[in-house]
C-alpha positions as CSV (number, residue, x, y, z in Angstrom):
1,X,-9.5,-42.2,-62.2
2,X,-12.3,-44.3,-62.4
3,X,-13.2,-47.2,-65.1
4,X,-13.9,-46.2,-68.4
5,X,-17.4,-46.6,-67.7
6,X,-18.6,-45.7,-64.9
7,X,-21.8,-46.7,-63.5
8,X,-22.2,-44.5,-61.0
9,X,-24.1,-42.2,-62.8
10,X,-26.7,-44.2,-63.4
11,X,-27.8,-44.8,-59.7
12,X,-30.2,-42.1,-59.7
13,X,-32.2,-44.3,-62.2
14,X,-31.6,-47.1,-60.5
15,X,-32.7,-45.6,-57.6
16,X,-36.1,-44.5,-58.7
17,X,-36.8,-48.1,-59.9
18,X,-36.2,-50.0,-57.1
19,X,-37.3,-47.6,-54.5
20,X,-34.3,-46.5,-53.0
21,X,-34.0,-43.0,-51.7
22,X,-30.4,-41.9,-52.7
23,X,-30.9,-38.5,-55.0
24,X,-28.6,-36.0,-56.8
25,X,-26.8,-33.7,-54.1
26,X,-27.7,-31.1,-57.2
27,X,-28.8,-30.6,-60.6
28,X,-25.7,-29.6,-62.2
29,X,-23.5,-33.3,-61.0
30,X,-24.3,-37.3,-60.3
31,X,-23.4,-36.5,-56.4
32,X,-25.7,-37.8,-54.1
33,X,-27.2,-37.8,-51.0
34,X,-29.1,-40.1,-48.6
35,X,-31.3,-38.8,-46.2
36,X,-34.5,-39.5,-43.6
37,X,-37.4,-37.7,-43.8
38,X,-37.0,-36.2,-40.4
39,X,-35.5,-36.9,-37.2
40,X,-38.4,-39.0,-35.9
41,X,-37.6,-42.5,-37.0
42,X,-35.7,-42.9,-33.6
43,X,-31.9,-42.8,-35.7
44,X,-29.4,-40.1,-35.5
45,X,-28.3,-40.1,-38.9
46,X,-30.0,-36.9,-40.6
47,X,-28.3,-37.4,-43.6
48,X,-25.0,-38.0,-45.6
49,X,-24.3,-35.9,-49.1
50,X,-21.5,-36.4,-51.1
51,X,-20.8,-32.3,-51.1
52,X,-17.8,-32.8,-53.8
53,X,-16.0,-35.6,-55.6
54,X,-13.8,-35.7,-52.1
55,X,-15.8,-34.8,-49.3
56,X,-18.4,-36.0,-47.1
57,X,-21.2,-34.2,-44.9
58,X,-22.8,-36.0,-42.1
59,X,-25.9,-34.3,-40.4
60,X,-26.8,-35.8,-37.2
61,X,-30.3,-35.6,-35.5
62,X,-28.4,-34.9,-32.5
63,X,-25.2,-34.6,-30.4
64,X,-23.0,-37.5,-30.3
65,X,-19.5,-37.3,-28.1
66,X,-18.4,-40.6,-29.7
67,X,-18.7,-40.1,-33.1
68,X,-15.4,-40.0,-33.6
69,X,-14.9,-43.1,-32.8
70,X,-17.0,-44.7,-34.2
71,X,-16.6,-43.7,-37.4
72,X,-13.3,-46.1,-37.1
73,X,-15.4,-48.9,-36.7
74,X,-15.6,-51.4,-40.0
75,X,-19.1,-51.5,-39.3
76,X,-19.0,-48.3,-41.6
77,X,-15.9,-49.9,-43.9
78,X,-16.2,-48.1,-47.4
79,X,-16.9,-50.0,-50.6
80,X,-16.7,-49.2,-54.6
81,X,-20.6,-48.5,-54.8
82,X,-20.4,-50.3,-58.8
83,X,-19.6,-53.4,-56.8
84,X,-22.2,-52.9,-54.6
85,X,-24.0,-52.7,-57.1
86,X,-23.3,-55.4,-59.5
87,X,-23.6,-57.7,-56.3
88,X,-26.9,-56.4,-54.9
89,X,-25.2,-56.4,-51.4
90,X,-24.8,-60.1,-51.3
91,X,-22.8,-63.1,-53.0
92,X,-19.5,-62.1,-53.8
93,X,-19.8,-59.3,-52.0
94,X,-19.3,-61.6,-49.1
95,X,-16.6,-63.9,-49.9
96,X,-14.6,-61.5,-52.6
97,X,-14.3,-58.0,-50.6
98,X,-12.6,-55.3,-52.8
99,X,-10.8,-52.6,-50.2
100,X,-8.4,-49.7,-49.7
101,X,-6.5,-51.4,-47.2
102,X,-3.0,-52.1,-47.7
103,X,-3.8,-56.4,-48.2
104,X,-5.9,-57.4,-50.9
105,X,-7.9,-60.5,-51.3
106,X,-6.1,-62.7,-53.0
107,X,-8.1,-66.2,-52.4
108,X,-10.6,-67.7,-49.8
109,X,-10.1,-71.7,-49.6
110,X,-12.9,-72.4,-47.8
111,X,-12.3,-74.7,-44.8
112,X,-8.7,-74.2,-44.8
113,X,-7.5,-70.6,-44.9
114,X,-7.8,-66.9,-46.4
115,X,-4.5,-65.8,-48.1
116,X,-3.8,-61.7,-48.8
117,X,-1.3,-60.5,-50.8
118,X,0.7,-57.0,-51.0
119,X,-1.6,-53.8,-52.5
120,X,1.3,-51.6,-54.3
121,X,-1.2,-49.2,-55.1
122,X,-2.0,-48.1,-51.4
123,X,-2.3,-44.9,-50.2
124,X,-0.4,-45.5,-47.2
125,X,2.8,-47.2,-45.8
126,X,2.8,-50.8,-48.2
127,X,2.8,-54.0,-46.1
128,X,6.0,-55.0,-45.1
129,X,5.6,-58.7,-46.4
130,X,4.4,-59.8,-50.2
131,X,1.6,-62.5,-48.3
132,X,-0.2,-63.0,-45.1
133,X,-2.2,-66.1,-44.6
134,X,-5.2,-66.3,-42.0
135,X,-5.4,-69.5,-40.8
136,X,-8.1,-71.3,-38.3
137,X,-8.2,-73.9,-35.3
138,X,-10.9,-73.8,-33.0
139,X,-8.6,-75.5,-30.1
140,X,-6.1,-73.9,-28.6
141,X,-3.6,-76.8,-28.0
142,X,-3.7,-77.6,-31.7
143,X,-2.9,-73.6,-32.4
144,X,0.4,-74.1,-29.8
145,X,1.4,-77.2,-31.7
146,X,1.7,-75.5,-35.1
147,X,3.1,-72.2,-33.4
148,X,5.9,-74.6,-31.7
149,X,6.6,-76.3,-35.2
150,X,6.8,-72.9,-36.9
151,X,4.6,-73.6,-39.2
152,X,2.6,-70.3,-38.4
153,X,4.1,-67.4,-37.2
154,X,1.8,-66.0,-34.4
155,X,-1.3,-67.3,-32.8
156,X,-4.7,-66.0,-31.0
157,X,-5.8,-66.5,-27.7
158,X,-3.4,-69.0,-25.7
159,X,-5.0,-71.6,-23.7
160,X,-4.9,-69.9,-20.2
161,X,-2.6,-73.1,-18.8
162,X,-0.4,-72.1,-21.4
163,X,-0.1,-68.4,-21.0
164,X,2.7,-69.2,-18.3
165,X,4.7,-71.1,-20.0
166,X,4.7,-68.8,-23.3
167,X,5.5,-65.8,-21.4
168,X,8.9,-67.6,-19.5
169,X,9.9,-69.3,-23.3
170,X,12.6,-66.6,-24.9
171,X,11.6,-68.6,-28.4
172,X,8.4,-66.5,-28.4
173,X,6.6,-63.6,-27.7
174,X,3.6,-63.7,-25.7
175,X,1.4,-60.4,-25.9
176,X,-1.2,-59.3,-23.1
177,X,-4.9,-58.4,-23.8
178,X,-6.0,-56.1,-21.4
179,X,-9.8,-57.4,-20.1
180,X,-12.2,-54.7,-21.9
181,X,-14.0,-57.5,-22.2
182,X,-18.1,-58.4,-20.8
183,X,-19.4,-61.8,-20.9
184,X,-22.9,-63.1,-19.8
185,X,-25.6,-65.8,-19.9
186,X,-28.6,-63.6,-21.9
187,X,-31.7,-64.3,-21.2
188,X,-35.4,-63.9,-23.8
189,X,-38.3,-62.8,-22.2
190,X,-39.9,-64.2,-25.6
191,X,-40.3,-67.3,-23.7
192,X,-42.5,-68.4,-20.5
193,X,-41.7,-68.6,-17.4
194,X,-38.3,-66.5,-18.0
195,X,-41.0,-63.6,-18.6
196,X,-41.1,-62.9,-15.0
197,X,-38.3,-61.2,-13.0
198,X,-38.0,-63.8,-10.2
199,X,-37.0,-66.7,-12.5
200,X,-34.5,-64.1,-14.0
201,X,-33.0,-63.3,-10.8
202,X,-32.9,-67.0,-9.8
203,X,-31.2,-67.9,-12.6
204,X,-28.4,-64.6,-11.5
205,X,-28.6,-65.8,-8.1
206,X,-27.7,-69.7,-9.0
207,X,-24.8,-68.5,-10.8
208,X,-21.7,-68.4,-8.9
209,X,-20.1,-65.8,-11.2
210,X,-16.7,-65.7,-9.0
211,X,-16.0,-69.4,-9.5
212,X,-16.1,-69.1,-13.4
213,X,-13.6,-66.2,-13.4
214,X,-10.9,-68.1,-11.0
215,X,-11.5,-71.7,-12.7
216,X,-12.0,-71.0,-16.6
217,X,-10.2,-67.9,-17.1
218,X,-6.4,-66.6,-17.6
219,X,-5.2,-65.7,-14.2
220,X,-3.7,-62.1,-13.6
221,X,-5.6,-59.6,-15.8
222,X,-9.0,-61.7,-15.4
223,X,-11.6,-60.1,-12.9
224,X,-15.1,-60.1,-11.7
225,X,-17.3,-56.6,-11.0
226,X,-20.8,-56.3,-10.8
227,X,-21.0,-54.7,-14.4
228,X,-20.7,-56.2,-17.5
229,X,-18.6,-52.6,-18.4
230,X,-15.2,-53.1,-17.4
231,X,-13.5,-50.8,-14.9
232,X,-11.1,-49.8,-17.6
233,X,-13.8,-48.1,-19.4
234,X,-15.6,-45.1,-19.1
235,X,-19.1,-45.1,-17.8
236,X,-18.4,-48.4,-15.7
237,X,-20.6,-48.6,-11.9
238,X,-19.8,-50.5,-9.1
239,X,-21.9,-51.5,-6.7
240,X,-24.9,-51.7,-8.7
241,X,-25.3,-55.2,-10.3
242,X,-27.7,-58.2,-10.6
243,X,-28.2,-60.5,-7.7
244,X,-25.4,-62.0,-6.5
245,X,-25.0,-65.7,-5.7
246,X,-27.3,-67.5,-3.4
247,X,-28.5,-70.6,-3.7
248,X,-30.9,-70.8,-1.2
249,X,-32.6,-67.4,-2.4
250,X,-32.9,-69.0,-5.9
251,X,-34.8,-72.0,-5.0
252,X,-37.1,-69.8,-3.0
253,X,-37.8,-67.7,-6.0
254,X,-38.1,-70.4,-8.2
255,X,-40.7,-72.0,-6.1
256,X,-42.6,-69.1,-5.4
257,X,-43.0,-68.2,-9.4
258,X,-44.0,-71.6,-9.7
259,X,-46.9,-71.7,-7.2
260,X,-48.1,-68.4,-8.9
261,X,-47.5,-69.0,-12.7
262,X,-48.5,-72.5,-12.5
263,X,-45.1,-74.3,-14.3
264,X,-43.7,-77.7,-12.7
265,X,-40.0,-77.4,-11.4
266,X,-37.6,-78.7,-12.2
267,X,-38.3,-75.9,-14.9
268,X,-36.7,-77.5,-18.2
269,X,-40.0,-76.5,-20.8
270,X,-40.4,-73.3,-21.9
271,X,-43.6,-71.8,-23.6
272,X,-42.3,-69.0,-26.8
273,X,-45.2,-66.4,-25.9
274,X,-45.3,-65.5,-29.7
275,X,-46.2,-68.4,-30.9
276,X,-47.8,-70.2,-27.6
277,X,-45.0,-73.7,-28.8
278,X,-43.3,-75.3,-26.2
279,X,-39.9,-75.9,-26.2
280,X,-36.6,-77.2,-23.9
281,X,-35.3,-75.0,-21.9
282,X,-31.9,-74.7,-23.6
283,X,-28.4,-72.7,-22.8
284,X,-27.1,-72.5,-26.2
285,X,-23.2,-71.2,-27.3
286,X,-20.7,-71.3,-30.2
287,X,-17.8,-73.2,-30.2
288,X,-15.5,-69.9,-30.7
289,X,-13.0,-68.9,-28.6
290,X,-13.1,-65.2,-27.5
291,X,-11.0,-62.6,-25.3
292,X,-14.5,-62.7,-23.4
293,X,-14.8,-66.4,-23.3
294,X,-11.6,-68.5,-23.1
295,X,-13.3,-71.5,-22.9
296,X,-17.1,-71.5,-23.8
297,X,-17.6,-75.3,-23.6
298,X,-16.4,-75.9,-20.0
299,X,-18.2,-72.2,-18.8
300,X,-21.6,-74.0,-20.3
301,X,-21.0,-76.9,-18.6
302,X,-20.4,-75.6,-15.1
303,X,-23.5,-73.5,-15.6
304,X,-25.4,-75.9,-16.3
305,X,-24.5,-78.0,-13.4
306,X,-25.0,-74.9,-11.1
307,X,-28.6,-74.5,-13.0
308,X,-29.3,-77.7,-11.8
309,X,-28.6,-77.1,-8.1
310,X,-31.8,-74.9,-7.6
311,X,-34.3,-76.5,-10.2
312,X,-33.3,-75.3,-13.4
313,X,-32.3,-78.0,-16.0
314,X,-30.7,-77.1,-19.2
315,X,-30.2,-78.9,-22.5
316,X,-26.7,-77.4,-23.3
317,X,-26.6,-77.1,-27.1
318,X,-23.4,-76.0,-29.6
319,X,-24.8,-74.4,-32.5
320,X,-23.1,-73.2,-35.3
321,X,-21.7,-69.4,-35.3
322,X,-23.6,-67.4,-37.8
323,X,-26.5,-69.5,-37.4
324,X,-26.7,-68.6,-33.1
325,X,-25.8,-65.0,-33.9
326,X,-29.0,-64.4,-36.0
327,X,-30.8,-66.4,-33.7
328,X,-29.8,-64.7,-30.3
329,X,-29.8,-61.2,-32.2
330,X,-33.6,-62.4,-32.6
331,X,-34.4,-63.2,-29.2
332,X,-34.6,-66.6,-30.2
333,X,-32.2,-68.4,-27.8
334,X,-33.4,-68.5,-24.2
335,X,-30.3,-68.8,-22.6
336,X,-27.1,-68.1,-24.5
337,X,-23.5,-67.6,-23.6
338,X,-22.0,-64.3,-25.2
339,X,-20.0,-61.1,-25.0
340,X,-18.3,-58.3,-25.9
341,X,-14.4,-56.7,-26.9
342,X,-14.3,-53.1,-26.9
343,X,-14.3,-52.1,-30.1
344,X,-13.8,-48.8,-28.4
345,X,-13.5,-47.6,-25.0
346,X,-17.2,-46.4,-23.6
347,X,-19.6,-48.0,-21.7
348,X,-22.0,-47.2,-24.7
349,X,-19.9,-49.2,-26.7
350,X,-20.5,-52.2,-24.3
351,X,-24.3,-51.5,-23.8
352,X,-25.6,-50.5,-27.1
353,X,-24.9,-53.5,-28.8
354,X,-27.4,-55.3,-27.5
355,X,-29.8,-53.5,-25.0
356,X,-31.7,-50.3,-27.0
357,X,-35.5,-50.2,-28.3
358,X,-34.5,-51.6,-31.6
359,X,-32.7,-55.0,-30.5
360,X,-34.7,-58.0,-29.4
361,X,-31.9,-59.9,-28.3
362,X,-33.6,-60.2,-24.8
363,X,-37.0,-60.5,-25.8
364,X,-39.0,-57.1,-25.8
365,X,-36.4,-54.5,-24.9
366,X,-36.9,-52.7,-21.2
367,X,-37.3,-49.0,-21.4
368,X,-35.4,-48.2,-18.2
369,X,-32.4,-49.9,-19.3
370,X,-32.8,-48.2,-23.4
371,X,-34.0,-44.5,-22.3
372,X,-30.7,-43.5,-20.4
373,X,-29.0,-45.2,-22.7
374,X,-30.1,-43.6,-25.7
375,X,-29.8,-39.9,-23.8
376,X,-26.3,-41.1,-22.8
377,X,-25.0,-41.1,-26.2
378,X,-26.4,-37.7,-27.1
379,X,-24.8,-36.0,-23.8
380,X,-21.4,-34.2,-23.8
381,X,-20.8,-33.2,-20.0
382,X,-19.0,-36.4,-19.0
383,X,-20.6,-36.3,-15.3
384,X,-23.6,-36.2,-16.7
385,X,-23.1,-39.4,-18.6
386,X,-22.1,-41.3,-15.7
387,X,-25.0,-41.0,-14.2
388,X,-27.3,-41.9,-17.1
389,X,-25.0,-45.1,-16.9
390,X,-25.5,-45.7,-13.2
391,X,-29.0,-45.3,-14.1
392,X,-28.4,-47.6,-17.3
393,X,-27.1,-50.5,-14.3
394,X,-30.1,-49.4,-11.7
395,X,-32.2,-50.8,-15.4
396,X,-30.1,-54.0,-15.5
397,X,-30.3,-54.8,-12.0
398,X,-34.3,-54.1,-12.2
399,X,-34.7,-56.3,-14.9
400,X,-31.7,-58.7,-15.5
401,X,-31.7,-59.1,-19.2
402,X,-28.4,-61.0,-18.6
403,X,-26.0,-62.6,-16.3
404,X,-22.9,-60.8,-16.4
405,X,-20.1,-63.0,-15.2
406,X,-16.9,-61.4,-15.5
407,X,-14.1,-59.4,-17.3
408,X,-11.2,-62.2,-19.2
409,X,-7.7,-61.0,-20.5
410,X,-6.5,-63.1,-22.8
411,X,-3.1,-63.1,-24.7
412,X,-1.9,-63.5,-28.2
413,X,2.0,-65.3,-28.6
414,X,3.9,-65.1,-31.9
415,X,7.2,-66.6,-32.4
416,X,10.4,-64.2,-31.0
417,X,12.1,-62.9,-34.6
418,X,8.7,-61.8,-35.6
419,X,8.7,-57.3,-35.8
420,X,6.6,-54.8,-35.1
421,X,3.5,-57.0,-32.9
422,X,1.1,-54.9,-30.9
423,X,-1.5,-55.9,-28.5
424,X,-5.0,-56.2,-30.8
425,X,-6.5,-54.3,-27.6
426,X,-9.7,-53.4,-29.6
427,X,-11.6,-56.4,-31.0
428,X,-9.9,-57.8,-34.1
429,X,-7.4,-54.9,-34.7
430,X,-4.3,-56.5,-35.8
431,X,-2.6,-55.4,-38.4
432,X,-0.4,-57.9,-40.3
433,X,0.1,-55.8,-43.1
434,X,2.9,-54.0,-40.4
435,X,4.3,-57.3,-39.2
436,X,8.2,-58.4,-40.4
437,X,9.3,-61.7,-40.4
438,X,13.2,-61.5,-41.2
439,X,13.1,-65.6,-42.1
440,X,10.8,-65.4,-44.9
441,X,8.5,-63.0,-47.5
442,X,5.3,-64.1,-45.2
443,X,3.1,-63.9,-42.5
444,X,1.2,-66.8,-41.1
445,X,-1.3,-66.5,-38.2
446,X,-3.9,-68.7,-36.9
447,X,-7.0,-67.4,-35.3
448,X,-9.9,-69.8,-33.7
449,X,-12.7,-69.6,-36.4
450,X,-13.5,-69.3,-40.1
451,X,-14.7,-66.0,-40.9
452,X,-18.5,-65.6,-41.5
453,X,-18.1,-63.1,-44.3
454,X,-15.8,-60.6,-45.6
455,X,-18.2,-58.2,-46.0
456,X,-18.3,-56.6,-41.8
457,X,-20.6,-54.1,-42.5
458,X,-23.2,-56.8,-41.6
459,X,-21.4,-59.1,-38.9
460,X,-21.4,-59.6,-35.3
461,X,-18.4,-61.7,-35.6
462,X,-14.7,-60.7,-34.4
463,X,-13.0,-63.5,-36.6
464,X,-14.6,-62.0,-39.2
465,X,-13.7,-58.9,-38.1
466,X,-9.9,-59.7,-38.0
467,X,-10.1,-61.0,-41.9
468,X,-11.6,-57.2,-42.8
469,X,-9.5,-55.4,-41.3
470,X,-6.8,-56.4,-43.5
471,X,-8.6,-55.3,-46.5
472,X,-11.3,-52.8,-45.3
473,X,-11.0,-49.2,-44.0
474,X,-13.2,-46.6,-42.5
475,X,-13.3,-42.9,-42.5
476,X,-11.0,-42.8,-39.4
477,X,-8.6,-44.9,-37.7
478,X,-7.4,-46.3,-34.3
479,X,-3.9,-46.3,-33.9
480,X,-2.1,-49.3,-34.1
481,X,-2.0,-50.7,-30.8
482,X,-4.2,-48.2,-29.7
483,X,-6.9,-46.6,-28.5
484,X,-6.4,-42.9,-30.1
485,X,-8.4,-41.9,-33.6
486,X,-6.0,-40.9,-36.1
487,X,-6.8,-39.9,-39.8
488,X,-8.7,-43.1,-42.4
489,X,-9.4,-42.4,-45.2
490,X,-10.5,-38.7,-44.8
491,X,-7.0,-37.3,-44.3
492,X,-9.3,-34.3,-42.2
493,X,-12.7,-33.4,-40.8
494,X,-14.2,-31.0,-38.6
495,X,-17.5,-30.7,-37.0
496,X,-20.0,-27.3,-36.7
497,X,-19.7,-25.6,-33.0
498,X,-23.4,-26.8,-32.3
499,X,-21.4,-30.9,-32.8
500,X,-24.7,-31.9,-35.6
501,X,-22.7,-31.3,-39.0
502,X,-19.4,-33.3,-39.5
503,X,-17.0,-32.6,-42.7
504,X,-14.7,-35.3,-44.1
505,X,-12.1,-34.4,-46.0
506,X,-11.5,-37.4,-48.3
507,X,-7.7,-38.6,-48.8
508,X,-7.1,-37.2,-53.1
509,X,-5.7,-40.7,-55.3
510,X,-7.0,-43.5,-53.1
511,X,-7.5,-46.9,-54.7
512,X,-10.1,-49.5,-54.6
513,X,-8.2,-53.3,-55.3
514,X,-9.9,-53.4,-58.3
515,X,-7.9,-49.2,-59.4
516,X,-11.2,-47.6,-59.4
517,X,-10.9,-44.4,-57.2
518,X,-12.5,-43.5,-53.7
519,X,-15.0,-40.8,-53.9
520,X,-17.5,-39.1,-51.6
521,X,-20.8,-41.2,-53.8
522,X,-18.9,-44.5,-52.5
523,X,-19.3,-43.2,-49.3
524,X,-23.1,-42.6,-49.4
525,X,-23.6,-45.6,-50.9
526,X,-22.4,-47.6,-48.5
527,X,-23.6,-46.5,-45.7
528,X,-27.0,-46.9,-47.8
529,X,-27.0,-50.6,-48.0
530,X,-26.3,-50.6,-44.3
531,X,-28.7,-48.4,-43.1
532,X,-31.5,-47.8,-45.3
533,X,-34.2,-50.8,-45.0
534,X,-35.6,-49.7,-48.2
535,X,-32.4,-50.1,-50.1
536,X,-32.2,-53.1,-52.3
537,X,-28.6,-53.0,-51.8
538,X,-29.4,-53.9,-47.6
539,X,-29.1,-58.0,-47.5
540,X,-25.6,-58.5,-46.8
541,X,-25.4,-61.9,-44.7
542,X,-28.4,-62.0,-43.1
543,X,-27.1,-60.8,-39.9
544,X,-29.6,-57.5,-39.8
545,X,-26.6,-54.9,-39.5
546,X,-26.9,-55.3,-36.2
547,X,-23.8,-52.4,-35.6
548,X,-25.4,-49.7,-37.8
549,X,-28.1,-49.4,-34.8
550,X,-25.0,-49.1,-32.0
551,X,-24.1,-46.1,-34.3
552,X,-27.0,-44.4,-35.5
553,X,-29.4,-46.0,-32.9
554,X,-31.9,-46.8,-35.5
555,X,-32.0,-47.8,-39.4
556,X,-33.8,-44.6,-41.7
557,X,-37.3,-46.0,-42.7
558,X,-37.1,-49.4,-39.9
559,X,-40.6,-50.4,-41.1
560,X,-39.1,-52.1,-44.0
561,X,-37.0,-54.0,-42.1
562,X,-39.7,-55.4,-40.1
């Protein structure tokens, strides 16, 4: 049951004073619904009503043969709406998440480590051990050391030198990551002269993309294709890709933009077109470790010395994580190393994070790379699909908003006596609330950053997304491991024959960590605050829930958030 007071209730109040437009699913209960207008805001969410206490209705704008999965994702992670609430989608909200998952939070030292502790109240199989601690080291040799000590039990992302000698040691377990991974050098037309096509593809052609795969990443699963979609995935193209390397062809193109545009080479000052400031030309990265990136520092620094070969001369900058995700997400950065983990296995899943109307990562978004992309989530017939992906890469290789530059496995190790590991082959899916250590009542593992936030409903961040997805779940699920949907926390759903009206069925006697119960207005509410730009409740951590548009396309009323 829920708290004694309950201040759900009241929303419908609180909604008409602050503007927001959740309203009463009916006259005769406090359910609610939230709803656009119409289907012309560019979105595909219609609506979501809370139809009873325990289930949901979704009402799409139009067809969507992924919708499945990505309802798993914990870009749509449920919350208690009261806390929601009481935090005004910020602060706590953050730092103190309150779940359904099977850890709980128990404290968040910042700078050292996140420690989770048993929820006996869950609704599913308990966690095997009574803690698990999430520990962080942005260097990979300093993650071995403490792995070969035993002072944590498992570890991500092994140095590739190391990967060898892991896998032949019986005093451990080293785990493949299969590469569904995309990594690229992005590019803002937001600034002058990378506005014009031929500097773009002089900076593809400059790049030789084959040398970064065989000297920087693990060898064995690591490869190089033409699209930054890997050939595991559906909806990959080959033979369609940006200009491959030449540099000769660069230079030539570089010269030739610069007798026409009027800018001196060696081109190392930019001019931001919005604001007519001039600026360094600068290929800016985090100092994170990813599947996609093994290691980002010595990937900059080659490119920057290949840059430099045709007349392009780069100030490589670090910058600090969540500060260079809002800022690329912005268009900000002019270069910028980043990437992608499947979070599930479609090409859309590697394309619509970044490349659709509403996202100005690359400067003003191209509409022959967004149109077939946005009709290629609505299609069903699977051949028709690939071809609105083919013509998705035709877009790419038109207009080069990036430089995609290869496909990295990667591998995870944990020490030998340690039960029940799986291979995390979606971005940040482990699950240590399965994991047995015989030798103790803990778990230890040590990732390569501190979390941004706890709250992933607005984050672009997988180490963040590791720390969630202790705590948080979602409607549906992956299976551990996996790559299949299995039940969340609707226990059942079904959709309407035309595939516009989806029904879940939530799970009866589900607990929030704080023993207030999951209903269907919890639901609603949350995916409010994420993707209603008139909601009070849409702040979050400032990272402009950047994964509600690769769901819905669009936020409902997006001239607020403008």
């Amino acid at each position: 049951m829920r708290k004694a007071l309950r201040i759900l209730p009241l929303l419908g109040l609180v909604a008409l004073v602050l503007g927001l437009s959740l309203v009463p699913a009916s006259a005769q209960d406090d359910l609610l619904t939230f709803a656009a207008e119409d289907c012309n805001y560019g979105g595909n969410l219609s609506s979501i009503e809370a139809v009873d206490e325990l289930t949901v209705r979704v009402t799409l704008c139009q067809t969507d043969p992924l919708f499945e999965q990505k309802m798993a994702s914990l870009a749509l992670a449920i919350h208690p709406s009261e806390y929601l609430e009481a935090t005004g989608g910020t602060g706590d909200l953050l730092t103190m998440p309150i779940g359904t998952g099977p850890l709980k939070l128990e404290r968040w030292e910042q700078g050292t480590e996140i420690v989770f502790s048993r929820f006996d109240d869950y609704w599913g199989d308990p966690a095997i051990e009574d803690t698990v601690v999430l520990r962080w080291n942005d260097q990979a040799a300093a993650r071995a050391t403490e792995l070969r000590a035993g002072t944590i039990d498992g570890m991500k992302f092994a140095d590739p030198g190391d990967i060898p000698v892991f896998r032949n040691d019986p005093e451990f377990n080293l785990i493949d990551i299969p590469p569904l991974t995309g990594v690229y050098v992005g590019i803002s037309n937001f600034f002058f002269p990378l506005n014009d096509i031929r500097v773009r593809q002089a900076i593809s052609m400059a790049i030789d993309r084959q040398r970064i795969v065989d000297n920087f990443f693990p060898e064995g699963p690591s490869i190089l294709t033409d699209d930054f979609v890997p050939p595991a995935v559906f909806g990959h193209v080959d033979g369609i890709g940006t200009p491959g390397f030449d540099q000769d062809g660069a230079r030539a193109l570089l010269e030739e933009a610069a007798a026409d545009l009027g800018f001196d080479l060696p081109l190392d000052t930019l001019i931001d077109t919005r604001t007519g400031e001039e600026r360094p030309l600068t290929l800016t990265f985090r100092q994170v470790v990813r599947a996609y990136l093994p290691t980002p520092d010595l990937v900059a620094q080659d490119i920057q010395a290949q840059l430099a070969e045709v007349g392009i001369n780069v100030d490589v900058q670090v910058v600090e994580s969540g500060t260079f995700i809002q800022s690329s997400l912005a268009g900000n950065e002019p270069l910028h190393l980043l990437g992608w983990q499947a979070d599930f296995p479609d090409a859309s899943n590697f394309l619509t994070c970044c490349l659709l109307e509403a996202m100005s990562q690359f400067g003003e978004p191209y509409p022959d790379i967004y149109e077939p992309l946005t009709q290629a989530g609505i299609e069903t017939d699977p051949e028709v699909r690939q071809q609105l992906f083919e013509e998705v890469a035709r877009g790419i290789a038109e207009n080069i908003p990036w430089v995609p530059f290869g496909h990295a496995g990667s591998a995870d190790v944990y020490l030998a006596r340690i039960e029940n590991t799986a291979p995390a082959v979606l971005d940040a899916t482990e699950e240590f609330a399965r994991l047995e250590d015989p030798a103790d009542d803990n778990i230890v593992f040590m990732q390569n950053r501190e979390p941004i936030s706890i709250y992933c409903n607005d984050t672009f961040d997988g180490e963040s997304f590791r720390a969630c997805h202790q705590v948080h779940e979602s409607l549906l699920d992956f299976v551990y491991g996996g790559t299949d949907i299995e039940p969340g926390l609707a226990e059942s759903w079904e959709v309407s024959d035309d595939g516009l009206v989806w029904t879940f069925h939530l799970r009866e006697g589900v607990l929030f960590h704080d023993g207030s119960s999951l209903d269907a207005n919890d639901v609603v509410v949350t995916w409010q605050a994420a993707g209603d730009c008139t909601s009070p409740l849409h702040t979050g951590t400032g990272e402009g829930f950047a994964l509600w548009t690769t769901v819905f396309n669009q936020f409902v009323n997006p001239e607020a958030c403008e």
